[in-house]
C-alpha positions as CSV (number, residue, x, y, z in Angstrom):
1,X,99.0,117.1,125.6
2,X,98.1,114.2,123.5
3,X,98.4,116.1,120.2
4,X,102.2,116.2,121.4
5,X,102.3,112.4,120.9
6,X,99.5,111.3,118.6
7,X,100.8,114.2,115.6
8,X,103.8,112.9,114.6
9,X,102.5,109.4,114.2
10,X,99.4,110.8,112.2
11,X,102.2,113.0,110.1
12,X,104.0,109.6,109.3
13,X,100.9,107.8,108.3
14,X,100.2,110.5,106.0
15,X,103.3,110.8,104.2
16,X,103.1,106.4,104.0
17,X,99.9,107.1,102.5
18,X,100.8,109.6,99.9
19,X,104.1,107.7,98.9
20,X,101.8,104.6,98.3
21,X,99.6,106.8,96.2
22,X,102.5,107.9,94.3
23,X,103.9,104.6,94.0
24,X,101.1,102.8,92.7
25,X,100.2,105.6,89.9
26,X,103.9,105.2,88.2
27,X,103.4,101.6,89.1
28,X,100.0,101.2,87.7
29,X,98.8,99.5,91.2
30,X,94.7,100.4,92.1
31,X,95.0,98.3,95.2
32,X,98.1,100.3,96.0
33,X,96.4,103.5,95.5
34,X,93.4,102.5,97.3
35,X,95.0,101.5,100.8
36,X,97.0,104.7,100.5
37,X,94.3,106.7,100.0
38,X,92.0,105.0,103.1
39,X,95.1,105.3,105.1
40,X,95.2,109.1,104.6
41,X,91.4,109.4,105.0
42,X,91.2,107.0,107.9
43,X,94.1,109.1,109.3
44,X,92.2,112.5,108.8
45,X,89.1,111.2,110.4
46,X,90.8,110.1,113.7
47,X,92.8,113.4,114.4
48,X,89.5,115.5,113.7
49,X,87.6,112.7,116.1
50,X,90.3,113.5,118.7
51,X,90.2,116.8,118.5
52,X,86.5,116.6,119.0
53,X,86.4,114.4,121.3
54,X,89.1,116.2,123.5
55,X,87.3,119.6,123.1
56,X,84.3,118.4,124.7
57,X,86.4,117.7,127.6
């Protein structure tokens, strides 16, 4: 039940993190880039941890 909840806030991280990927390639921005891309990655890593986590269960 806590998919329900936790996916549409992961989904909205993930689309921040793309646009800030985007945004700092046509703004030439590595920093920009770089927290986009750990916010996606961090993002990733902490739905597959809940999912494991919750399978154990």
């Amino acid at each position: 039940m806590r998919y329900v909840i936790l996916a549409p806030v992961a989904l909205l991280a993930v689309v921040i993190g793309v646009a800030a990927v985007v945004y700092g390639e046509a703004d030439d921005s590595p920093g920009l880039q770089l927290l986009g891309a750990l916010l996606v990655i961090a993002t990733i890593g902490l739905g597959v941890r809940t999912i494991r986590r919750d399978g154990r269960q």
